[in-house]
Structure formats: C-alpha cells, structure tokens
N, CA, C and O of each residue as an XYZ file, in Angstrom:
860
protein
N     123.764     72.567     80.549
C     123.853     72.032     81.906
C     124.768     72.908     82.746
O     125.855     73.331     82.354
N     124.015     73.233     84.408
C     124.897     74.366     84.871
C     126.063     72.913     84.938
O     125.926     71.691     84.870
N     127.604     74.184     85.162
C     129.104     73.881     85.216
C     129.372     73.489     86.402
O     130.574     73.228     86.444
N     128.806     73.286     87.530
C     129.081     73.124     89.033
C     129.484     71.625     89.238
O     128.880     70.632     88.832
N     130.408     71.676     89.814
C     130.390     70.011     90.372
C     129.708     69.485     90.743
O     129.110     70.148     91.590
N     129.147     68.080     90.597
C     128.612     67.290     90.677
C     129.060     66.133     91.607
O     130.026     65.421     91.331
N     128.026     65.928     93.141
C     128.850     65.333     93.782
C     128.417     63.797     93.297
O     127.564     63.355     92.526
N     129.737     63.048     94.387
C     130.033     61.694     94.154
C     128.526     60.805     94.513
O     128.099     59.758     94.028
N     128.142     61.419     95.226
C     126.895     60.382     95.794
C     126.002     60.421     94.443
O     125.667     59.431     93.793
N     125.663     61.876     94.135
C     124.629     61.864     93.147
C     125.440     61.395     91.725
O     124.722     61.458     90.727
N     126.527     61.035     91.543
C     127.255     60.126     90.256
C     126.526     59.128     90.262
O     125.616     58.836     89.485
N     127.150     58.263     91.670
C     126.951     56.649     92.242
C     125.596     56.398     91.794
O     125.404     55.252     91.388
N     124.265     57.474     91.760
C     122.800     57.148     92.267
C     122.189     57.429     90.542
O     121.012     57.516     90.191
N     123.218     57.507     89.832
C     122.531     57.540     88.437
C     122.420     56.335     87.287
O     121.566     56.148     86.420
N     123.408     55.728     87.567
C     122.992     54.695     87.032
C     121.547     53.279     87.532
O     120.901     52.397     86.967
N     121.655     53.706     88.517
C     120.274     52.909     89.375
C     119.196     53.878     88.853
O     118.124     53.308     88.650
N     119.205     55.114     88.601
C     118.112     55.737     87.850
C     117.590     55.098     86.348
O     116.473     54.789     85.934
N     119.089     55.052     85.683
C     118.836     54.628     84.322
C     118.344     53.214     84.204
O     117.495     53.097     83.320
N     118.673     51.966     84.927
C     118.454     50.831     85.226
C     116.959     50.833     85.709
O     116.288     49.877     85.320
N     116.396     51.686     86.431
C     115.183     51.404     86.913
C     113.953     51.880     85.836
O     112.849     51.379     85.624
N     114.842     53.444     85.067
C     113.938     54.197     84.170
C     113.681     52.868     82.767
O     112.544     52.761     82.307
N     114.943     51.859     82.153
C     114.889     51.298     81.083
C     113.673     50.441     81.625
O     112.655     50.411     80.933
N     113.708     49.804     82.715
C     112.377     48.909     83.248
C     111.371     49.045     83.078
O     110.668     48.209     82.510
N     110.871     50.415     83.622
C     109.649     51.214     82.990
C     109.848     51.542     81.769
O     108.933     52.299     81.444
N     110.702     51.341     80.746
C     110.265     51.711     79.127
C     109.702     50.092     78.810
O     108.691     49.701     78.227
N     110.453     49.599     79.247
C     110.570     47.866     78.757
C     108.839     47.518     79.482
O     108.307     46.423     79.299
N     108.371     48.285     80.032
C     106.865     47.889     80.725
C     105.711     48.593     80.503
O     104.559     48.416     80.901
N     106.380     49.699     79.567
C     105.598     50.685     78.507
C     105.032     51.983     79.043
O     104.487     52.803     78.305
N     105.179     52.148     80.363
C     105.280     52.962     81.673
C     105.893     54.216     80.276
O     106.899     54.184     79.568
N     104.739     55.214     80.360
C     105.428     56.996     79.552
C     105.818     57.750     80.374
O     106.891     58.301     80.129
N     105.021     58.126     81.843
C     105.657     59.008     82.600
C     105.177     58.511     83.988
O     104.248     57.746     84.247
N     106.100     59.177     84.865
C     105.863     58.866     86.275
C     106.481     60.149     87.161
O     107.351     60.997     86.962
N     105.763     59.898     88.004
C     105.685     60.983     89.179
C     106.958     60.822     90.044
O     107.626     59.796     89.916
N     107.312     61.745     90.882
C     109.017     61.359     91.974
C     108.597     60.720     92.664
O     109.375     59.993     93.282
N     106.891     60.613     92.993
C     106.759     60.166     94.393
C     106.614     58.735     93.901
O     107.215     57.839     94.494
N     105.742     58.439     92.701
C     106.096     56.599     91.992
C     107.651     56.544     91.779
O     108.220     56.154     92.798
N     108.221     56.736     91.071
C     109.342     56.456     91.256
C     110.260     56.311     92.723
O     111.091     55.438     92.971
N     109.964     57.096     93.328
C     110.995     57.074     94.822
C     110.164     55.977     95.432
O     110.581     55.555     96.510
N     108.955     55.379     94.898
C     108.101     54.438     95.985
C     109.114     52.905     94.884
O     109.137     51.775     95.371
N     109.599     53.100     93.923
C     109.746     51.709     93.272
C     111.603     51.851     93.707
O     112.235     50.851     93.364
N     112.228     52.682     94.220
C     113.163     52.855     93.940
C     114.132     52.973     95.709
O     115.303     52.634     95.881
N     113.249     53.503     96.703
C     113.000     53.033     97.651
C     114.178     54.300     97.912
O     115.112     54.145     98.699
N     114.008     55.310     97.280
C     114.620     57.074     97.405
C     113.549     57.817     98.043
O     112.575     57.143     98.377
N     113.527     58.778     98.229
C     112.760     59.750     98.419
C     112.449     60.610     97.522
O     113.322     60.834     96.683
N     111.312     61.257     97.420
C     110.403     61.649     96.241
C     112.091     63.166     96.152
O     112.858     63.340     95.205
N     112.073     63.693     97.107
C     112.973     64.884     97.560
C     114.119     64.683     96.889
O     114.421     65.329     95.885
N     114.919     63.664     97.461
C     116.332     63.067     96.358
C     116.586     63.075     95.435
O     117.510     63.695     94.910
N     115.913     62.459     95.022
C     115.432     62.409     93.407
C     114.993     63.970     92.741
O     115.962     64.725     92.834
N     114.563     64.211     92.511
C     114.059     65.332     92.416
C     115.464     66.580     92.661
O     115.437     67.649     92.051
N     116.542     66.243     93.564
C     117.470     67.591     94.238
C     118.566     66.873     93.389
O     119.489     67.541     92.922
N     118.463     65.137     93.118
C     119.221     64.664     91.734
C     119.358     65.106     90.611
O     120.308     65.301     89.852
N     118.233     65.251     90.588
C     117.926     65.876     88.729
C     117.939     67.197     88.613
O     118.198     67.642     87.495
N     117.699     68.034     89.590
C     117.623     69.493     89.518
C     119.180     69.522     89.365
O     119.563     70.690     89.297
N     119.874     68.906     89.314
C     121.518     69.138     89.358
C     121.683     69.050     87.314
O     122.431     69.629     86.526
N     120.871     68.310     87.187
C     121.205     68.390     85.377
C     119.801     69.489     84.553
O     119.465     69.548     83.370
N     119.341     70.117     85.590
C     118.024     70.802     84.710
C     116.648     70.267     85.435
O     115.668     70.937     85.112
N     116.484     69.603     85.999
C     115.242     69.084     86.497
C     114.700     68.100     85.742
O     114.841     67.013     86.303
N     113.960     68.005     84.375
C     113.287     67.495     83.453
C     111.681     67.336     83.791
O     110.788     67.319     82.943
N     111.561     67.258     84.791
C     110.319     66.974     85.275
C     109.300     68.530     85.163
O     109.664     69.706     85.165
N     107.767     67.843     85.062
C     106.862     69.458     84.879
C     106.125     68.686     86.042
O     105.987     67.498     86.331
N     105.557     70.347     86.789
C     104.736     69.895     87.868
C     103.304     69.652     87.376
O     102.765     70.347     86.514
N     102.681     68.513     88.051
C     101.885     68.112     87.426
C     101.652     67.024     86.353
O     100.652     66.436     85.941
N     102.725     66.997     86.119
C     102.994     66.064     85.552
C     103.801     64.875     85.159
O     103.545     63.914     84.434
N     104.632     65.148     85.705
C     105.889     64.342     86.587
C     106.890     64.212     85.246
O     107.011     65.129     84.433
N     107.670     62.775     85.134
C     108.968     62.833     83.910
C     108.104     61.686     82.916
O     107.447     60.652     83.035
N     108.524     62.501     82.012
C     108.272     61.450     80.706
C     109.429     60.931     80.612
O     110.467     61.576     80.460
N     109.296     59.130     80.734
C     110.412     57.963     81.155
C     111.173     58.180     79.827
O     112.244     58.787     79.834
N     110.806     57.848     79.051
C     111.528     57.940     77.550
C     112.586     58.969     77.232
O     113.580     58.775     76.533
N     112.191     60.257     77.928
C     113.111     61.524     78.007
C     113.640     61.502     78.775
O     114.771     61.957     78.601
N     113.356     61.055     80.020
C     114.746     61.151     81.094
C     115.577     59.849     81.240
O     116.559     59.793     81.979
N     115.072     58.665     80.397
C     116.033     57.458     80.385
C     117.190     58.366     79.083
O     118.408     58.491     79.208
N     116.478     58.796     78.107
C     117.819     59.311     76.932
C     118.781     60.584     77.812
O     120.011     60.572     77.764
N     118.250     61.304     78.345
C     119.116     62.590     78.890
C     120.260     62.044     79.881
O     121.410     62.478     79.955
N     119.432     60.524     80.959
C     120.424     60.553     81.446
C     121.442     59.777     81.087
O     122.561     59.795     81.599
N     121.050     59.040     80.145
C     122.187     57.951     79.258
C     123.185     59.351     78.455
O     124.411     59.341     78.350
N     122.479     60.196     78.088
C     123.628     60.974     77.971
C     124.370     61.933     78.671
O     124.969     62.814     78.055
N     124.399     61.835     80.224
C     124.853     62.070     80.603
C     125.759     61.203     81.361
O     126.608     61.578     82.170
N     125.479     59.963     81.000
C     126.326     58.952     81.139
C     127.113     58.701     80.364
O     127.832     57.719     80.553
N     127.238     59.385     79.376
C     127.835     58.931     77.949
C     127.683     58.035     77.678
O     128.667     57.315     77.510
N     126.126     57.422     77.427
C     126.031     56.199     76.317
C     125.702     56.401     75.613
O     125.665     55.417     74.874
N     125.211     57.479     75.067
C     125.071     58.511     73.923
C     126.270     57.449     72.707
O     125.906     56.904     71.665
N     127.639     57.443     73.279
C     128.770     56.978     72.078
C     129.058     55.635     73.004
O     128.767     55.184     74.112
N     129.930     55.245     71.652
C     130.353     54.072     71.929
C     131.349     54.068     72.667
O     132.178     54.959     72.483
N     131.530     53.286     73.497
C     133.034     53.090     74.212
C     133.883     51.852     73.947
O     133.457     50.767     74.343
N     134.929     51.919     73.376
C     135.684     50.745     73.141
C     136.687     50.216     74.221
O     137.591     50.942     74.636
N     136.483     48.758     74.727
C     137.175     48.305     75.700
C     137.870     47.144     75.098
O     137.541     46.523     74.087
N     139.428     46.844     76.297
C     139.838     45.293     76.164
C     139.736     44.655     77.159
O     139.857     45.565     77.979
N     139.642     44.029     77.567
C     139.749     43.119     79.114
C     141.269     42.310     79.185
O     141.509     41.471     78.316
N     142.392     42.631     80.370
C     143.570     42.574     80.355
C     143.494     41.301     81.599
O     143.431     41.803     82.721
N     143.490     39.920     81.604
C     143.862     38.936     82.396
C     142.612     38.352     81.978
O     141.483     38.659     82.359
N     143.078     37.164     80.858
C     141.610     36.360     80.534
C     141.333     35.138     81.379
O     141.051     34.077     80.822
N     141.414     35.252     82.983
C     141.476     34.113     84.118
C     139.801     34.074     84.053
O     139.259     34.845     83.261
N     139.022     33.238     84.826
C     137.786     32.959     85.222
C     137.127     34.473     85.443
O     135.995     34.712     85.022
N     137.578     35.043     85.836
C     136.730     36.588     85.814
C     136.970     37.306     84.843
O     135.979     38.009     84.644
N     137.720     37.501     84.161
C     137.866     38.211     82.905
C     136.930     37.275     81.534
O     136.113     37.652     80.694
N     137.602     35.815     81.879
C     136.630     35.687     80.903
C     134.888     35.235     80.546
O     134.284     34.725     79.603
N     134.437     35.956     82.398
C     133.248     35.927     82.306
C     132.370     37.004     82.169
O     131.149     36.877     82.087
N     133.019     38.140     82.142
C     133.146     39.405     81.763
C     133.094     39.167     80.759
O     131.926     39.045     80.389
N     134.005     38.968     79.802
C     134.293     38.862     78.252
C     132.700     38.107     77.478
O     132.258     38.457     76.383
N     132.137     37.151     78.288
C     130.629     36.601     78.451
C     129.785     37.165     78.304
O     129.017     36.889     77.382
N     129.562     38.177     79.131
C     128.665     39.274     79.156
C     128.107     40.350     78.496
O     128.225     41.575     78.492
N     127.533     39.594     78.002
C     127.080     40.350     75.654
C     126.011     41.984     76.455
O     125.631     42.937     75.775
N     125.848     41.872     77.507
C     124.718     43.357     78.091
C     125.846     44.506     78.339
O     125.507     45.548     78.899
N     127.507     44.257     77.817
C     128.155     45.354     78.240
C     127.893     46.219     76.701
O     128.044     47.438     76.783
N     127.495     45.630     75.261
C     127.027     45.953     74.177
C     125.785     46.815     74.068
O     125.767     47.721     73.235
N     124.930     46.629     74.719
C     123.493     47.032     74.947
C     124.034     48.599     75.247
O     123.648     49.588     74.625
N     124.925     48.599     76.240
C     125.051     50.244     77.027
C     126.030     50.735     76.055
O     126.257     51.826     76.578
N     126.844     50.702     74.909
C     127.539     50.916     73.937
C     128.940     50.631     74.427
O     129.790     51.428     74.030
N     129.431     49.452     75.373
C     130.308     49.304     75.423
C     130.826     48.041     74.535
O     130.271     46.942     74.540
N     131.844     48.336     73.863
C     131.990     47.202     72.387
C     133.521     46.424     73.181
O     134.515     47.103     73.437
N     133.455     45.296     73.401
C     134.722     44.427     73.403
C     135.730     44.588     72.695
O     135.373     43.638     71.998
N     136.742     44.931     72.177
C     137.485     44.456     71.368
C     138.397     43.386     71.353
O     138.593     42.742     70.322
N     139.013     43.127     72.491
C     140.210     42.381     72.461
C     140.267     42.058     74.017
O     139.807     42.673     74.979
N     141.170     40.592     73.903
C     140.566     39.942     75.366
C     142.646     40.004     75.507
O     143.360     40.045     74.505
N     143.076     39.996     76.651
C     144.891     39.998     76.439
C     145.559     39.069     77.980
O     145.168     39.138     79.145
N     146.423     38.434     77.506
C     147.223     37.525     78.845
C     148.341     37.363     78.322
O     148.752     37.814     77.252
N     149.044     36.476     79.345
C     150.336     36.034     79.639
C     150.679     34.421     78.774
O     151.515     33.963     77.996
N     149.397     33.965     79.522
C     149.499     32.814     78.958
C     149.365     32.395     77.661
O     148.330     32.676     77.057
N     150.486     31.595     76.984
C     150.208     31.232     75.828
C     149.805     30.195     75.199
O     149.980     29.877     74.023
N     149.136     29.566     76.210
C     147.927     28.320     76.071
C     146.788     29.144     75.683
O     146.013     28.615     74.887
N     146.646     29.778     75.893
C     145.490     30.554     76.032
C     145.287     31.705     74.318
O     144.199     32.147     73.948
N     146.338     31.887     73.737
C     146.976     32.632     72.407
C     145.866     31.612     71.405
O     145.752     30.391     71.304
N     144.977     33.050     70.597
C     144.364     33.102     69.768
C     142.630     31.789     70.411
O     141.928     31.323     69.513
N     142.447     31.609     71.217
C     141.145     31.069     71.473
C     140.452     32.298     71.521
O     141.138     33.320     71.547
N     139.083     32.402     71.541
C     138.078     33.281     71.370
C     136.904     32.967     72.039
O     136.217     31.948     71.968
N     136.729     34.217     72.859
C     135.603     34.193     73.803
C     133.950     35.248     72.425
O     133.993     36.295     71.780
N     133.218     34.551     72.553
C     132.263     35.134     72.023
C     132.666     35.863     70.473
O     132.297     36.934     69.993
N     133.258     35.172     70.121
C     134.414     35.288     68.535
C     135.351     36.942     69.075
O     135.505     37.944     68.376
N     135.759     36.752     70.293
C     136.943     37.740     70.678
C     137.994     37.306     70.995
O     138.089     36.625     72.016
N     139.056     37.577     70.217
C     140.473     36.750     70.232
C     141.241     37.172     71.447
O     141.575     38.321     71.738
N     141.499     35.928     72.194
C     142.683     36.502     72.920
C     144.007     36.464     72.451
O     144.458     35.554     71.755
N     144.974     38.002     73.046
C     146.407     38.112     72.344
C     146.798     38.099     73.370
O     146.215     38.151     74.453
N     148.581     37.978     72.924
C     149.398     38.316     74.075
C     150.031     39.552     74.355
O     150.340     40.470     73.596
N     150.171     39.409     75.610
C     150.836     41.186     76.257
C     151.440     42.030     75.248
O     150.897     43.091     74.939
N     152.289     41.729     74.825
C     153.088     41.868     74.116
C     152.392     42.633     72.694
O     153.139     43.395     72.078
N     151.073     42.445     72.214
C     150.468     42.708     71.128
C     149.718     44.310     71.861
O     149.246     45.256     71.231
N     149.821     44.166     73.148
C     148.575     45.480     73.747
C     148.236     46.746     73.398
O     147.126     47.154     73.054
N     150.096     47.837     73.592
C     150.073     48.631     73.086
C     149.499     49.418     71.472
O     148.778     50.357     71.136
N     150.296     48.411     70.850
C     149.714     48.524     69.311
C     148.330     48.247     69.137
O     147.663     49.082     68.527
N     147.826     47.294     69.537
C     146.415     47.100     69.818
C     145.637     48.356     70.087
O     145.092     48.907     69.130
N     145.520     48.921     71.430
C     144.989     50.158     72.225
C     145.130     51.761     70.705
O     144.299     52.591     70.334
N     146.606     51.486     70.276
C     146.310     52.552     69.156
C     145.823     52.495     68.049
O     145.469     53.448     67.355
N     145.755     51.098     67.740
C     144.743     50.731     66.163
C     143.788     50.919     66.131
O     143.196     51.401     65.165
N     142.946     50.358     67.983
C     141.768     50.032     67.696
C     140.917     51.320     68.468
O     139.824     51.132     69.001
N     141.587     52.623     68.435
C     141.061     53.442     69.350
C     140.648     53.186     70.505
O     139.715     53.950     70.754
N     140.942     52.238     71.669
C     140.728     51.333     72.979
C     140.293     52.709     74.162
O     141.077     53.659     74.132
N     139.407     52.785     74.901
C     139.223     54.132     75.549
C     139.527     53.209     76.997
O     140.129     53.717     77.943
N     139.062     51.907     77.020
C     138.634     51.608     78.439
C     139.904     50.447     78.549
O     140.526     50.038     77.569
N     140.138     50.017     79.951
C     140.997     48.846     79.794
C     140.381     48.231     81.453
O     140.340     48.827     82.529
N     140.026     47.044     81.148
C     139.178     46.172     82.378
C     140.162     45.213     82.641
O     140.483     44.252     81.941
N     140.761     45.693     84.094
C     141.782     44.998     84.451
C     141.317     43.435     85.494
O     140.324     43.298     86.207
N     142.271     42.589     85.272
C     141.331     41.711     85.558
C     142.619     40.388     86.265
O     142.591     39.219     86.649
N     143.286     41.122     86.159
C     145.040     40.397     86.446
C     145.103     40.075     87.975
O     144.247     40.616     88.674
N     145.992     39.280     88.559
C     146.194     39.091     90.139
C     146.816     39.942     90.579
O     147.956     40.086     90.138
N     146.317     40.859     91.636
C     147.164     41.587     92.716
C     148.367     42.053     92.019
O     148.430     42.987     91.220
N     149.608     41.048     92.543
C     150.632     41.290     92.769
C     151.207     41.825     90.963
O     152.358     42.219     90.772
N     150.274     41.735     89.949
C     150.778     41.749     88.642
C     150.094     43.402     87.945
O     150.404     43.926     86.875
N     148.948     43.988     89.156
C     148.349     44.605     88.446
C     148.735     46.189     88.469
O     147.997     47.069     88.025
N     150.149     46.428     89.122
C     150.911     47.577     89.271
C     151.724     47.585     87.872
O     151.651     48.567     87.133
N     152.406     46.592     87.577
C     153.008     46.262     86.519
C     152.094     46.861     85.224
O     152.504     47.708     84.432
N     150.651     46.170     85.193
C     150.337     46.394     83.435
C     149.218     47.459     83.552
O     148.513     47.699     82.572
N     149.006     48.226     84.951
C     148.974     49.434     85.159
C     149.474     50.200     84.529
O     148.799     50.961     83.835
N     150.991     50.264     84.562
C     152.262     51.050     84.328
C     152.140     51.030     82.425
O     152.263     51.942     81.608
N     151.902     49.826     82.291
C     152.192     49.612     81.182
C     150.746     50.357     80.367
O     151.037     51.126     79.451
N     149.876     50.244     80.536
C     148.381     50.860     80.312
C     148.753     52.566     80.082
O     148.491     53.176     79.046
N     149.485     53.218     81.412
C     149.610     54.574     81.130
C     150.053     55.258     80.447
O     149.930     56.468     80.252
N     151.037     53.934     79.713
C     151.936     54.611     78.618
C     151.274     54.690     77.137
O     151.784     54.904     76.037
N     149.962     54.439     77.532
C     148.961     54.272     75.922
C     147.781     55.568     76.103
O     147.718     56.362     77.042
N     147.163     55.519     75.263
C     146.153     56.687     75.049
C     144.811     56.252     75.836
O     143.720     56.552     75.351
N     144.890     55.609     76.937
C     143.196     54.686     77.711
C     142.888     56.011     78.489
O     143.704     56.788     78.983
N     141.716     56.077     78.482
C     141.450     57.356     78.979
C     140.635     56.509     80.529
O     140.038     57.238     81.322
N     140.683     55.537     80.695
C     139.784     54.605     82.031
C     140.182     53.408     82.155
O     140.483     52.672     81.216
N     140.221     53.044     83.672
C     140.671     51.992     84.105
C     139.499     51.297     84.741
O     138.891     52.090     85.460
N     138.960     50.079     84.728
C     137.917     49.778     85.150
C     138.654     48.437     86.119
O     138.825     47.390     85.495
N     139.069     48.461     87.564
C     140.044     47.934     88.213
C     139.547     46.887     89.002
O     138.947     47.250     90.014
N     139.669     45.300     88.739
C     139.046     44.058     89.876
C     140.458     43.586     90.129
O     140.455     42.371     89.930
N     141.506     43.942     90.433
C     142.587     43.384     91.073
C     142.433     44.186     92.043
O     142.093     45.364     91.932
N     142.749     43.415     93.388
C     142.331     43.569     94.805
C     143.271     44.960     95.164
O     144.107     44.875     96.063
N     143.119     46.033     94.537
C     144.453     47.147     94.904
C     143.830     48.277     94.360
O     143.173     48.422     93.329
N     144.127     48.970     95.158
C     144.299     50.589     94.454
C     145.221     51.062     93.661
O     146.446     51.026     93.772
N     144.367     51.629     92.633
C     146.196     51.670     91.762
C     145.903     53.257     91.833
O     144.842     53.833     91.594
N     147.226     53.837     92.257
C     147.719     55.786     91.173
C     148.019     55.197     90.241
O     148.496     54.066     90.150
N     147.653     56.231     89.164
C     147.894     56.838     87.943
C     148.192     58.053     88.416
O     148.280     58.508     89.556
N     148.459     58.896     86.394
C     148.206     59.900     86.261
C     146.987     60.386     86.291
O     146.067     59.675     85.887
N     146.688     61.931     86.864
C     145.476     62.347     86.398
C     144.660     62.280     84.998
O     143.524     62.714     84.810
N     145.335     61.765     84.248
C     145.283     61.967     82.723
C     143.979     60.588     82.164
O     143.180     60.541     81.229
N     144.351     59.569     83.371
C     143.464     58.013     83.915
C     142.847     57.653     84.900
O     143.187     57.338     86.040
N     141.237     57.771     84.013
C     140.589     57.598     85.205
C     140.427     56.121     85.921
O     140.726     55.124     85.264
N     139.952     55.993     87.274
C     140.461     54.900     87.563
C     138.845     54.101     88.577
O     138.631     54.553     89.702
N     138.215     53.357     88.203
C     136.902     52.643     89.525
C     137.495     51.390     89.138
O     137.662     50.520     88.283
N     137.826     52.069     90.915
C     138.196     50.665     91.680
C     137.254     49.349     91.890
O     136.365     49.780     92.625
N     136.977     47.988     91.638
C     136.094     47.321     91.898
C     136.000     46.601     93.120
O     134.953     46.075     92.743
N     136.165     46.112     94.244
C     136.701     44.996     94.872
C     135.278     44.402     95.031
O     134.344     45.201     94.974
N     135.057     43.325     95.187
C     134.372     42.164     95.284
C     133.961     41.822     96.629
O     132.840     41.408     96.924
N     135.155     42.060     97.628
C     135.111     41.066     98.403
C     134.431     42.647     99.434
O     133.609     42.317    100.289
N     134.710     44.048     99.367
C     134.203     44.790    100.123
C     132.733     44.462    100.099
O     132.081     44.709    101.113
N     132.192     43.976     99.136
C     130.868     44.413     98.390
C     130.544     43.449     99.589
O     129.792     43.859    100.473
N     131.173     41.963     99.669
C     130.404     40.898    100.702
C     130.538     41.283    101.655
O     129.473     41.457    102.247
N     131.934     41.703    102.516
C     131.671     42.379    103.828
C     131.148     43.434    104.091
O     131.180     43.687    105.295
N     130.507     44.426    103.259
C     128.957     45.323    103.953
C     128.326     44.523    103.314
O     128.233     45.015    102.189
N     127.831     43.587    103.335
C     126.627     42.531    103.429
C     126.418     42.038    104.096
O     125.261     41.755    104.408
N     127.749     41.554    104.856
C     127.613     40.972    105.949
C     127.723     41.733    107.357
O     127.222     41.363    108.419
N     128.287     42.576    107.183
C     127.398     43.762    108.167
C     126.038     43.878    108.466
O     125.359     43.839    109.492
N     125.765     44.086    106.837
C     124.277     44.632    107.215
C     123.124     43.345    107.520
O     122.064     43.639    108.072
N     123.346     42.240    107.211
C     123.255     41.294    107.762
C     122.995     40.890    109.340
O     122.055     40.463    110.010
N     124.152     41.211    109.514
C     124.541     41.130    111.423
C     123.371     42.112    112.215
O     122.488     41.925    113.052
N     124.022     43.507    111.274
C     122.896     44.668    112.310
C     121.601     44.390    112.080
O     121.000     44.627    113.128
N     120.713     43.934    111.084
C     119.700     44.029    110.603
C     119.178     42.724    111.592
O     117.956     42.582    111.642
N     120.042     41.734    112.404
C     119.480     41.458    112.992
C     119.309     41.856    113.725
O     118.121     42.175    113.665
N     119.725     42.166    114.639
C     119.850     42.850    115.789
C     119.045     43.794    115.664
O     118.643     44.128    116.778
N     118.503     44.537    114.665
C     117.467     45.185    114.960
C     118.103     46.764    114.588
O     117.246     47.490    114.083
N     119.115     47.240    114.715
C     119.837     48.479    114.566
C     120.052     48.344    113.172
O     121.071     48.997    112.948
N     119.776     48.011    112.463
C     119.438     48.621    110.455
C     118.407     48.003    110.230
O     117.852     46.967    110.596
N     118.159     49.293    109.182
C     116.826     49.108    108.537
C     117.489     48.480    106.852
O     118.600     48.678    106.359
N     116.220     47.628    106.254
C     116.952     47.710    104.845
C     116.783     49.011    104.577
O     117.226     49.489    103.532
C-alpha cells in the first residue's frame, strides 16, 4: 500500500464501505460495479472509486469489485484483521449499554472488563463481564493486554481517569464524556459526543425544510 497520507474524510467514509459491503455478502451479492454501489450508498460512482484508488484500487474494469475481497482488504485495513481488547471505564446507563452490545465481538473487539467508582456496583456482571473497581485498572490493562479504553465517566471526572489511562500501555481512547481530552501523542483519542450528532440533525432538519438542503 502506497505510504502517503490518508485523508480524514476518506478514514470517516470507510467504515460505511465495510458496513454496506458485509450487507451485500449477507445477500450473497459476489461483485458489484461503483456505479451499483454509489447508487445503494448514495456516493458517487467517482468517490468511491478516488477512495479505493488510495489503498490500490481493487476493482477490474469491466468488471467491477468482488464484495468478498474488498469487504476482507478493507477490514484489514481497518484492523479487524486482529483482535482488539477493550474495558469500558464508568459502568453508568451508557457504559453499561455498551457493555450490552455483543456486535462489538463480531468486528474483533473482545470486552474484557467493565470498571467504576461505585461499590454497589463491585463484582455484578454485565453479559458474564465483571465489574471492578478503579483501583484494580492499572494492573488489569497490563495482565490483560487492554489496547482500547471506552470512556464512559461524567464530564467533570473524565480528565482525571484520562490521566490515569496514560500512565498504562492503551494505545486508544474511545471518548463519550462530553470533553475533549489531550493526551500524549503516544494515545489515540475519537472523541464521541452525542449531543453534536442531534444538533446537525436538527439543522438539517430546519434547512431541509426550507428547502436549502438536500438529503
């Protein structure tokens, strides 16, 4: 794969590739053309196509992509190729509906360990995943080889076990406390917020009446 950077837009637009390509395996769909695909996907045949030419192309003219080969190439270029081991850090109503969510397994992301404050909450088990306390994390993250840490804590707490996260070997921060956190470069960091996601909705909402957006 050429060495060139790879921009942010065409990152963002790959996993909606892989999501749309597993659909067509799951529908028995072998190959498809840019211009079927950009018609189900609601891209342009061009995009797509100036997407993939960024990892090799895969596609033959004439014959468009065999789904099966470009759902595996780009899962590995997603790295789902390996497993990724995560904990989820604040087991409140969103963490532990996350912790719920048995399809983060499917993409090779494996749960290990659910972690809080509260000690009402010490040793119950979400989906037979124990929750521990803070206090257990560090040692945790180095036993269990931990790559990811899904923060899931309130605001005002999530600078704190930030801090505390950097001082371990997590190579990713997967972030739903309402903040931007720095790190070191050493941690990578997607930001989640929730609530942006509803207000451009409700934008596009507003304009779309009005007539000035298109979906």
């Amino acid at each position: 794969m050429d060495e060139r950077e790879i921009s942010q837009a065409v990152i963002q637009r790959l996993p909606r590739y892989y999501r749309f390509l597993g659909d067509l395996l799951d529908n028995n769909v072998e190959r498809i053309s840019s211009s079927d695909l950009s018609k189900r996907m609601n891209v342009t045949a061009s995009q797509i196509r100036q997407d993939l030419n960024n990892f090799g192309g895969f596609g033959q003219q004439g014959y468009g992509y065999n789904v099966k080969y470009l759902y595996t190439e780009i899962g590995k270029i997603l790295g789902l190729d390996e497993s990724h081991n995560f904990v989820i850090v604040g087991a409140g109503n969103l963490g532990q509906a996350l912790a719920n969510y048995a399809a983060f397994e499917t993409s090779g992301f494996v749960l290990k360990g659910i972690f809080d404050v509260n000690p009402k909450l010490k040793d119950i088990s979400i989906r037979g995943i124990k929750i521990h306390m803070m206090d257990e994390l560090k040692d945790f993250i180095r036993d269990n080889n931990i790559e990811i840490a899904v923060l899931t804590v309130p605001k005002e707490n999530a600078g704190e076990v930030a801090e505390l996260l950097s001082d371990t070997d997590i190579k990713g921060i997967w972030n739903f406390a309402h903040i931007d956190l720095k790190l070191p470069d050493s941690i990578i960091v997607e930001n989640v917020h929730l609530a942006d996601s509803l207000m451009r909705l409700s934008y596009k909402i507003g304009h779309y009446a009005k007539g000035d957006l298109q979906k």
